[in-house]
C-alpha positions as CSV (number, residue, x, y, z in Angstrom):
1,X,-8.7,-17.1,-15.8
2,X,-5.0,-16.2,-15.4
3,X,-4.7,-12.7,-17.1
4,X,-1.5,-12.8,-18.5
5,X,0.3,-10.4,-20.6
6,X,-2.1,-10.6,-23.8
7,X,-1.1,-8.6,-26.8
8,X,0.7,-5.9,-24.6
9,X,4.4,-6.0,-24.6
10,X,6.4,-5.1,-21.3
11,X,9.1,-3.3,-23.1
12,X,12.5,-5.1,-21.6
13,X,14.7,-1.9,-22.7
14,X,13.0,0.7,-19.9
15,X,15.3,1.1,-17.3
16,X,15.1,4.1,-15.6
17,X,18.3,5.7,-14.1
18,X,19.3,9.1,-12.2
19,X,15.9,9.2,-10.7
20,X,15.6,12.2,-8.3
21,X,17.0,11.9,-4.9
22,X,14.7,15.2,-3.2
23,X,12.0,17.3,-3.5
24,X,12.0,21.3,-2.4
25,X,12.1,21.7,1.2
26,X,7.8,22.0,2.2
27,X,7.6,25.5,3.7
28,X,6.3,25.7,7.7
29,X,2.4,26.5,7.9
30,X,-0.3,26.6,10.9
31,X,-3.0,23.7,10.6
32,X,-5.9,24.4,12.9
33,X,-7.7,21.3,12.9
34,X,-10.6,22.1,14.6
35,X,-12.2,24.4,12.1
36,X,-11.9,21.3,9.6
37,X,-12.8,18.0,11.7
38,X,-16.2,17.1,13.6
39,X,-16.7,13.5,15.4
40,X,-18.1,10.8,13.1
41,X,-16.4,12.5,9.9
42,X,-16.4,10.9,6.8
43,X,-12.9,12.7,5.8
44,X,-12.9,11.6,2.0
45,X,-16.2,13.4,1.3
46,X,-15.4,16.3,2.1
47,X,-12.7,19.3,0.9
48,X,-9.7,19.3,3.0
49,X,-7.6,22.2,3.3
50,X,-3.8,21.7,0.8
51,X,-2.2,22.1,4.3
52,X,-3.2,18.5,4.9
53,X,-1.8,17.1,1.8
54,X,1.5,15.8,0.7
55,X,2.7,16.2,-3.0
56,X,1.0,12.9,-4.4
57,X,-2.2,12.0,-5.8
58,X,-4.0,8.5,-4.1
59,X,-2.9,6.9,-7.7
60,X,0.6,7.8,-6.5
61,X,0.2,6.0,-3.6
62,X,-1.7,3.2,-4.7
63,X,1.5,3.0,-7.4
64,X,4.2,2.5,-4.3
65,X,2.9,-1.2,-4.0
66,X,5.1,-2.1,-6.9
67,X,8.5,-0.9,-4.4
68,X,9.2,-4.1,-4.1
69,X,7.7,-5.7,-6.7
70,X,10.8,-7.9,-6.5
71,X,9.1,-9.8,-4.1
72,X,6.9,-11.5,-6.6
73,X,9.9,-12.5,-8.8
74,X,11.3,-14.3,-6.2
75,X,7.3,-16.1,-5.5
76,X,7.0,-17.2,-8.8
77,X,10.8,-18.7,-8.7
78,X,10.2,-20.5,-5.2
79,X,9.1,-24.5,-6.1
80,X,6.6,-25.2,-3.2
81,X,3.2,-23.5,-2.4
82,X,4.5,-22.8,0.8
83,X,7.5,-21.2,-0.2
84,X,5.3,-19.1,-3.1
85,X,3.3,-18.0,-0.5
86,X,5.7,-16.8,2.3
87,X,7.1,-14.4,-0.4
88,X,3.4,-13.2,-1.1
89,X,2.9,-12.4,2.7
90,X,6.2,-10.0,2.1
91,X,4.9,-8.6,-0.4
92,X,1.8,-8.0,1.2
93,X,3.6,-6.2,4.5
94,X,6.2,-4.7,2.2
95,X,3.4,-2.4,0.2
96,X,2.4,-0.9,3.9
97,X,6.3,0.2,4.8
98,X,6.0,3.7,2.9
99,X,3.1,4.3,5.1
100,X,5.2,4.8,8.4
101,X,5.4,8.4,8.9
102,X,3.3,9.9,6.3
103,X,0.8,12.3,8.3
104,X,0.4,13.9,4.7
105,X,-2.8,12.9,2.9
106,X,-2.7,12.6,-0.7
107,X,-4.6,14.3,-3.4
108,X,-8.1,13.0,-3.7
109,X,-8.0,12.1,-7.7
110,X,-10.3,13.2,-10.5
111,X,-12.9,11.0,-12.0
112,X,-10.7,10.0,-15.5
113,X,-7.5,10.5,-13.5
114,X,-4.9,8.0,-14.2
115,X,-1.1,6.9,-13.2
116,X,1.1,5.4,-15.0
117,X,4.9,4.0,-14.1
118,X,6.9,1.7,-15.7
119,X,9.8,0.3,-14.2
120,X,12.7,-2.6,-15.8
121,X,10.8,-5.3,-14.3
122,X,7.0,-4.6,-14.0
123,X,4.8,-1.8,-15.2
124,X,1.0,-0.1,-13.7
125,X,-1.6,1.7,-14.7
126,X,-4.4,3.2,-12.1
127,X,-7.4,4.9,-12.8
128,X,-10.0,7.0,-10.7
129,X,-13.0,4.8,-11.7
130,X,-15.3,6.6,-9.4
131,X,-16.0,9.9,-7.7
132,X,-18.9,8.9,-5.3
133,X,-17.5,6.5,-3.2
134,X,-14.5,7.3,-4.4
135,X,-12.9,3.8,-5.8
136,X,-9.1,3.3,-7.1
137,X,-8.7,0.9,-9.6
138,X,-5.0,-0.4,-10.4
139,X,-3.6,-3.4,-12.7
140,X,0.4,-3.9,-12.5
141,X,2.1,-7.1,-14.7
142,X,5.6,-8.2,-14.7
143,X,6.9,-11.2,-16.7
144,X,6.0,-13.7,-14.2
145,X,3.0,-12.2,-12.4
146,X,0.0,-10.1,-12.7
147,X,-1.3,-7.9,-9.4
148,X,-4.6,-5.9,-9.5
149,X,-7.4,-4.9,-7.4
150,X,-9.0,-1.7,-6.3
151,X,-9.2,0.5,-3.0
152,X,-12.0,2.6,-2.0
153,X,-10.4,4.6,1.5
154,X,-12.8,5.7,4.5
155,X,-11.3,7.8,6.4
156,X,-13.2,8.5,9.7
157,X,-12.6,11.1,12.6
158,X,-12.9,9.3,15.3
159,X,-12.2,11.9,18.2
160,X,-8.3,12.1,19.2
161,X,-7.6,9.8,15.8
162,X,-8.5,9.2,12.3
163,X,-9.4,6.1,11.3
164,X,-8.4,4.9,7.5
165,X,-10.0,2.2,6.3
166,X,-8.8,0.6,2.9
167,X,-11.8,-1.5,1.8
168,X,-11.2,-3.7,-1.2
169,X,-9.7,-7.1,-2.7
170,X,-6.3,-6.9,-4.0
171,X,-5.6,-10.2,-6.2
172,X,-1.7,-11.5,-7.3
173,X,-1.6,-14.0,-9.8
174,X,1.6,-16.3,-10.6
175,X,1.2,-17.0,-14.4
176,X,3.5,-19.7,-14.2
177,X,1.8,-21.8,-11.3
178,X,-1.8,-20.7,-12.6
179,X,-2.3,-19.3,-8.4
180,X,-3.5,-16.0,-7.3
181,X,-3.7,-14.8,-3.9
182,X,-6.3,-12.5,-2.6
183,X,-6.6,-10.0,0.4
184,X,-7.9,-7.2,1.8
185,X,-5.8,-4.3,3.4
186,X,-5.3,-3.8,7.2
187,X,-6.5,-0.4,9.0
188,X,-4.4,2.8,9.8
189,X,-4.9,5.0,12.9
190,X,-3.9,7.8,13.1
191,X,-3.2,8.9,16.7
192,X,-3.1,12.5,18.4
193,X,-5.1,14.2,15.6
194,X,-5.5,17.1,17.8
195,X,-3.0,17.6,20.5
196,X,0.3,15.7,21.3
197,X,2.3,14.3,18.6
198,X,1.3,12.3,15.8
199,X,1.9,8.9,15.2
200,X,0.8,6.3,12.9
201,X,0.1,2.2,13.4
202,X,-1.8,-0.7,11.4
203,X,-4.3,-2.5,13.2
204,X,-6.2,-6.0,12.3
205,X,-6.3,-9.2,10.7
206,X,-4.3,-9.8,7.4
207,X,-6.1,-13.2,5.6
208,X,-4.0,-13.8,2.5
209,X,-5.9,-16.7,0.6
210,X,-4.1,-19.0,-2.1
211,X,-6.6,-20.2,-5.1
212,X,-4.8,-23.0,-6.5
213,X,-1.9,-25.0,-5.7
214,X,-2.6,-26.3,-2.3
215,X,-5.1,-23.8,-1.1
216,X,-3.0,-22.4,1.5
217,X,-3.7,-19.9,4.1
218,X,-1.5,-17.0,5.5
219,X,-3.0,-15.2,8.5
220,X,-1.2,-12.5,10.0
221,X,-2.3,-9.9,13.0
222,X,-0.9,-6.2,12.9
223,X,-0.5,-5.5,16.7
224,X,-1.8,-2.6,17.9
225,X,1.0,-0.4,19.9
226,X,-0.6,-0.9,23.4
227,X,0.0,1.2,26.3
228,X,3.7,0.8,26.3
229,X,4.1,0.5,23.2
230,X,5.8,-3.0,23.2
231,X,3.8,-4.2,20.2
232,X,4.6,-1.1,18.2
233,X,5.1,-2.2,13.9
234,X,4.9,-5.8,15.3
235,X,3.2,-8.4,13.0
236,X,3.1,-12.2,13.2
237,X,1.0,-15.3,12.0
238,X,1.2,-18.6,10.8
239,X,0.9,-20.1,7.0
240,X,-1.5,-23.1,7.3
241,X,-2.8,-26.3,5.0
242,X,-6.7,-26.5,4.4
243,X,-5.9,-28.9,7.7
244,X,-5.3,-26.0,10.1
245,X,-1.7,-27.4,10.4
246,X,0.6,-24.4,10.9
247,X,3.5,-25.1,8.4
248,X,5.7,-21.4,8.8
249,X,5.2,-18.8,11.5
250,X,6.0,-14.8,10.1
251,X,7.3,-12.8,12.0
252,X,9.0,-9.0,11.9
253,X,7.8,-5.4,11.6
254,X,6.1,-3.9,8.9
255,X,7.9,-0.7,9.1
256,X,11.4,-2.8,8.9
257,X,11.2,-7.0,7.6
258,X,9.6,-9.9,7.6
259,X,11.2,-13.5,8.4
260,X,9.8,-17.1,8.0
261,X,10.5,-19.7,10.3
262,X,10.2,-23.3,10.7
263,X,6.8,-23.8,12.9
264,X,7.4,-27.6,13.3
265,X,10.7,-26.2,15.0
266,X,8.6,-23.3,17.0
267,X,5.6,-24.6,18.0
268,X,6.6,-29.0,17.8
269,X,3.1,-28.8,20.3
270,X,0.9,-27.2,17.6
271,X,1.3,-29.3,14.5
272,X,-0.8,-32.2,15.4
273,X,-3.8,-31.6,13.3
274,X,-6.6,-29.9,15.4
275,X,-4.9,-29.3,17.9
276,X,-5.7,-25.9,19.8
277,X,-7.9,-25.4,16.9
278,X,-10.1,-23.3,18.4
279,X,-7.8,-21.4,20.5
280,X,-5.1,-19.0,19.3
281,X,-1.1,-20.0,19.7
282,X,-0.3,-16.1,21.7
283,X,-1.7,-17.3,25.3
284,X,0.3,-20.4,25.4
285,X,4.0,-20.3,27.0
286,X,5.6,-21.4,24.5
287,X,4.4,-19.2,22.2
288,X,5.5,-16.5,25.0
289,X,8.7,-17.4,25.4
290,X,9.5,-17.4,21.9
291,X,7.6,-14.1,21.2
292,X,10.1,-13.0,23.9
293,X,13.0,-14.0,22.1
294,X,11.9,-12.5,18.6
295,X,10.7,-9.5,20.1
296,X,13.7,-8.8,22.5
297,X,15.2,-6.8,20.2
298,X,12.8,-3.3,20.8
299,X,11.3,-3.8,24.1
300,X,11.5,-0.8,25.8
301,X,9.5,2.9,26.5
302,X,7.2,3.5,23.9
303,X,7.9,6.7,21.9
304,X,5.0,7.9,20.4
305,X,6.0,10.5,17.8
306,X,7.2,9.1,14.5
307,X,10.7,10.7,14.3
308,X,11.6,8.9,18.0
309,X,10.5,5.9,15.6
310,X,13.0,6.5,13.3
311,X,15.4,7.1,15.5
312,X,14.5,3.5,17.5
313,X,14.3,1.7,14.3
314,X,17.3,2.7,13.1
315,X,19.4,1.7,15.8
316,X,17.4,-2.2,15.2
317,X,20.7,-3.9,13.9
318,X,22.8,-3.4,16.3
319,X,20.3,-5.4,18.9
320,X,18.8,-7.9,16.6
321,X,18.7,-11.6,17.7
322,X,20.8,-13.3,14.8
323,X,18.9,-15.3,12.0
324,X,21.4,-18.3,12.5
325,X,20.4,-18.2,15.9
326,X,16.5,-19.2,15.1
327,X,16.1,-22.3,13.5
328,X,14.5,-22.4,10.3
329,X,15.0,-18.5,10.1
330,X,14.4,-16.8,6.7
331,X,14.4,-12.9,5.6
332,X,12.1,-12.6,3.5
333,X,12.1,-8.4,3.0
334,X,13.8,-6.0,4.8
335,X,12.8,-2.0,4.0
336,X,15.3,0.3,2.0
337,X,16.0,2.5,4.7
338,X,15.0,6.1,3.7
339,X,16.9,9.3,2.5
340,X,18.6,10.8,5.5
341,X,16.7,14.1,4.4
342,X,13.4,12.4,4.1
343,X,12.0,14.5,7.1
344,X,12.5,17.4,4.6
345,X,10.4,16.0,2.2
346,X,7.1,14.8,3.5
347,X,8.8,11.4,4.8
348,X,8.8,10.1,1.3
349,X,10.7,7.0,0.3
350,X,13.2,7.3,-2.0
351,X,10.3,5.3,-4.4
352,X,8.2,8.0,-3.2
353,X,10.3,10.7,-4.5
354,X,10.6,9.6,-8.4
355,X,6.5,9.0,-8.8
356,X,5.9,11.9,-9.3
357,X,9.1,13.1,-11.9
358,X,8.5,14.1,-15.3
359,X,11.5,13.2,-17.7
360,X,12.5,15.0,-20.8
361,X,10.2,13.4,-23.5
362,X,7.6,11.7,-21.3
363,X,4.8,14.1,-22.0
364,X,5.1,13.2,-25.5
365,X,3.5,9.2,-24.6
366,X,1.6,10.2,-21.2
367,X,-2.4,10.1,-21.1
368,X,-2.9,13.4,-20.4
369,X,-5.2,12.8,-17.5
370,X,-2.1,11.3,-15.6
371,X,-1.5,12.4,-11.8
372,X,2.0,14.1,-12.9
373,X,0.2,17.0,-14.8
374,X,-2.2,18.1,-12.1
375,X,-1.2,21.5,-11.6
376,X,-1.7,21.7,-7.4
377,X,0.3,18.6,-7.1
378,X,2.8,20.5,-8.4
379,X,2.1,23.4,-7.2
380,X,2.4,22.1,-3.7
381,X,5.8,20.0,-4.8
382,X,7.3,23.3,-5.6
383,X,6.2,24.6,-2.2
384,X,4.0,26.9,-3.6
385,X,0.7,26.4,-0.7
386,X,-1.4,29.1,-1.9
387,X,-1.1,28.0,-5.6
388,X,-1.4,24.7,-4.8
389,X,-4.8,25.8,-3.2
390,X,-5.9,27.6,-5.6
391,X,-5.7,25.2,-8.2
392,X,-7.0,22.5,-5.8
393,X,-10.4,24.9,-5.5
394,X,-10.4,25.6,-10.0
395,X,-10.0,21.4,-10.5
396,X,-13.0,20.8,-7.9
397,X,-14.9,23.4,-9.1
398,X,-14.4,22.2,-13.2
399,X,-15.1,18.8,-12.1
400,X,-18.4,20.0,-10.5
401,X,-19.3,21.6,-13.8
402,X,-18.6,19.2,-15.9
403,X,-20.4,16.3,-14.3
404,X,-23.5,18.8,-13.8
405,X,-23.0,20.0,-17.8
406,X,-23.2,16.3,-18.5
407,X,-25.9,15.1,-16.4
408,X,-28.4,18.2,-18.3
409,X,-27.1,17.4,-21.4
410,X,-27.7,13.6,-20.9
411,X,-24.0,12.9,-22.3
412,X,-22.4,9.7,-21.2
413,X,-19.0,10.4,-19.4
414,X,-16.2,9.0,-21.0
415,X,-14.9,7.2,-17.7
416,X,-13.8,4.7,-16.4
417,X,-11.8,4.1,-19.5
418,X,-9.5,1.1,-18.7
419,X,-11.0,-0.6,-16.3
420,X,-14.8,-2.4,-16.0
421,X,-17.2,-4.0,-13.2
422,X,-17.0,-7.1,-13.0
423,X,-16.7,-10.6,-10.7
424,X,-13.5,-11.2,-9.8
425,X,-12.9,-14.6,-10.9
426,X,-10.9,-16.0,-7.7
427,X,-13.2,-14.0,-4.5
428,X,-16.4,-14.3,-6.4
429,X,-17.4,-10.6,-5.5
430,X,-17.6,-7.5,-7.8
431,X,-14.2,-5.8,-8.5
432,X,-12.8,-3.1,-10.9
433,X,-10.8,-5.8,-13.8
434,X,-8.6,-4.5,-16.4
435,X,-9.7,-3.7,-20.1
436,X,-6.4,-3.7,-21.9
437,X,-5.2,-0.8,-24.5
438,X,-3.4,1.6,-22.4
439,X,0.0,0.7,-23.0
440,X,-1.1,0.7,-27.0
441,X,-0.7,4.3,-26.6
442,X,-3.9,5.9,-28.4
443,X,-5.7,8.4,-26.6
444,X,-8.2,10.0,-28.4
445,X,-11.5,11.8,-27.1
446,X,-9.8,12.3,-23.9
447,X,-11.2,14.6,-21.5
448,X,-9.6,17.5,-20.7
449,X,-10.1,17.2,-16.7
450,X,-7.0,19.3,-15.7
């Protein structure tokens, strides 16, 4: 059941170094949104104008989970469930950091599209895997774990916001501890669609399961901003037995960190078992008072635009209540704080910037249906909007032909090619799994979708 590395080899000799530190500077353009958007929208079935996009296909961005892949090294070396699982719960807030200021949308891929990257200490591959509903299939392995899942995104104008809804399971499996974790992906909203400034949050329930070990629960609840924006980033929740007993309470921002602390220490009133069982911890004073203390460090006017964010965050450290002052207190994962110039580029991470590279050689190993050689990605990367556009309109359009060539002709399609339906093993429910072969490096009868 645990998928581990069979017959593939991570190769231990890629280390990639010099990766680029910018893009070109994206050129200033009008973006009337009203000719685009009605209420009740469905944004990902329909064509969006290249003014809305940012230089990166949806593979790209399904690809910047692996950021801090690091996270899962460190689960897999932790002895306890509990400890294994606190270090999941980073991982799982850490893959929705890049998020925070990206108003750009990314390329919608091709059926047959794939990604690829592969770093010193893990490696992915993504594939487009359908076109209607659009579903993202992904499988990323490192020496001690194996992460995979896939994303179908709704996005849904709502009125004054879109709505971006990631609907699937993601699964991590420790080989070494034969666990896996599952969960499914918190909503975006984007706010001020049409007039005032932009700004982004994650909203909703975060239920990381542990199959295995000592089937242990991690629930976490993304605040939503509020009128003063005193929850703004905030996230918190408790890791609990199959008991209910709370055993570590999270705490931090997404945008920012995430720390672990001692619950018996916190809340010494919750941990009888079934106590307040039916009633959440956040109404109770004590829960209050220490919310007060962890959250002391931003309370203030909300800002709502996303660079006032960046500006609020980045003066965090100098008001942060000390670790050593909470008892218990663990960081778990604190963001890489991004380029001074990311504004410039799209508000890309540094991570961000290097997907989408292409180094001397590569082109000589890479599928060709891989998200670097779509020419309006890189079109648009080179700041080139009307090219970008144009090429956006030829790639739809040879799509359409294709699947309508195929469909009179009665010839299968060739996709997906890596991955397959099937039951995910730990949730039970159907899921996009892994074939195997794409690192073997033979590509033949590949369609030419670009």
């Amino acid at each position: 059941m645990f998928s581990g590395i069979f017959g593939e080899h991570i190769n231990k000799n890629v280390i990639e170094i010099n990766k680029r530190i910018s893009l070109p500077v994206r050129g200033q353009f009008e973006l009337n949104v009203f000719t685009t958007l009605s209420l009740g929208t469905e944004l990902s079935k329909i064509t969006m104008p290249v003014n809305f996009n940012e230089p990166l296909s949806f593979l790209q961005r399904v690809a910047e989970y692996m950021e801090y892949a690091k996270l899962l090294k460190l689960a897999a070396a932790e002895s306890t469930p509990v400890g294994r699982l606190q270090y999941v719960a980073a991982f799982a807030v850490s893959a929705l950091s890049s998020n925070w200021g990206r108003l750009g949308k990314p390329f919608n891929p091709l059926l047959g599209e794939t990604y690829e990257l592969e770093r010193e200490d893990f490696r992915i591959v993504c594939e487009q895997v359908s076109h209607h509903p659009p579903v993202s299939a992904f499988h990323a392995e490192g020496q001690d774990f194996v992460f995979h899942g896939s994303i179908r995104p709704i996005l849904t104008f709502c009125g004054k916001n879109i709505e971006i809804r990631p609907k699937g399971i993601v699964t991590v499996e420790l080989l070494k501890w034969k666990e896996a974790y599952t969960w499914e992906n918190v909503n975006c909203i984007l706010h001020n669609v049409l007039v005032g400034q932009l700004w982004m949050e994650q909203v909703g329930a975060l239920e990381i399961k542990q199959c295995g070990g000592d089937n242990l629960k991690a629930t976490l609840s993304f605040k939503s901003a509020g009128w003063n924006g005193k929850n703004l980033h905030r996230v918190e929740g408790f890791i609990t037995n199959s008991e209910e007993k709370r055993l570590v309470f999270l705490h931090g921002e997404w945008t920012e960190r995430l720390r672990s602390y001692d619950a018996s220490l916190l809340y010494p009133e919750m941990m009888e078992r079934g106590k307040h069982k039916s009633k959440s911890p956040q109404g109770s004073p004590g829960h209050k008072k220490v919310l007060a203390k962890l959250n002391s460090l931003k309370i203030g006017a909300f800002k709502p635009s996303h660079q006032d964010a960046i500006d609020e965050s980045s003066a965090d450290s100098e008001d942060c209540l000390p670790v050593n002052k909470v008892p218990g207190a663990l960081t778990l994962w604190e963001a890489t704080p991004r380029p001074a110039n990311s504004a410039d580029y799209f508000f890309f991470t540094q991570f961000a910037m290097s997907l989408n590279e292409i180094k001397e050689g590569m082109t000589d190993n890479l599928c060709p249906t891989d998200s670097r050689l779509r020419p309006d990605i890189r079109k648009l990367e080179n700041g080139d909007r009307d090219g970008a556009a144009s090429e956006k309109m030829r790639l739809e359009e040879k799509q359409r032909i294709s699947r309508k060539t195929k469909k009179h002709k009665k010839v299968p399609d060739n996709f997906p090619r890596w991955f397959q339906s099937a039951i995910n093993p730990y949730t039970g429910l159907e899921d996009w799994l892994y074939k195997g072969e794409y690192w073997d490096r033979n590509y033949p009868d590949i369609d030419d979708i670009f």
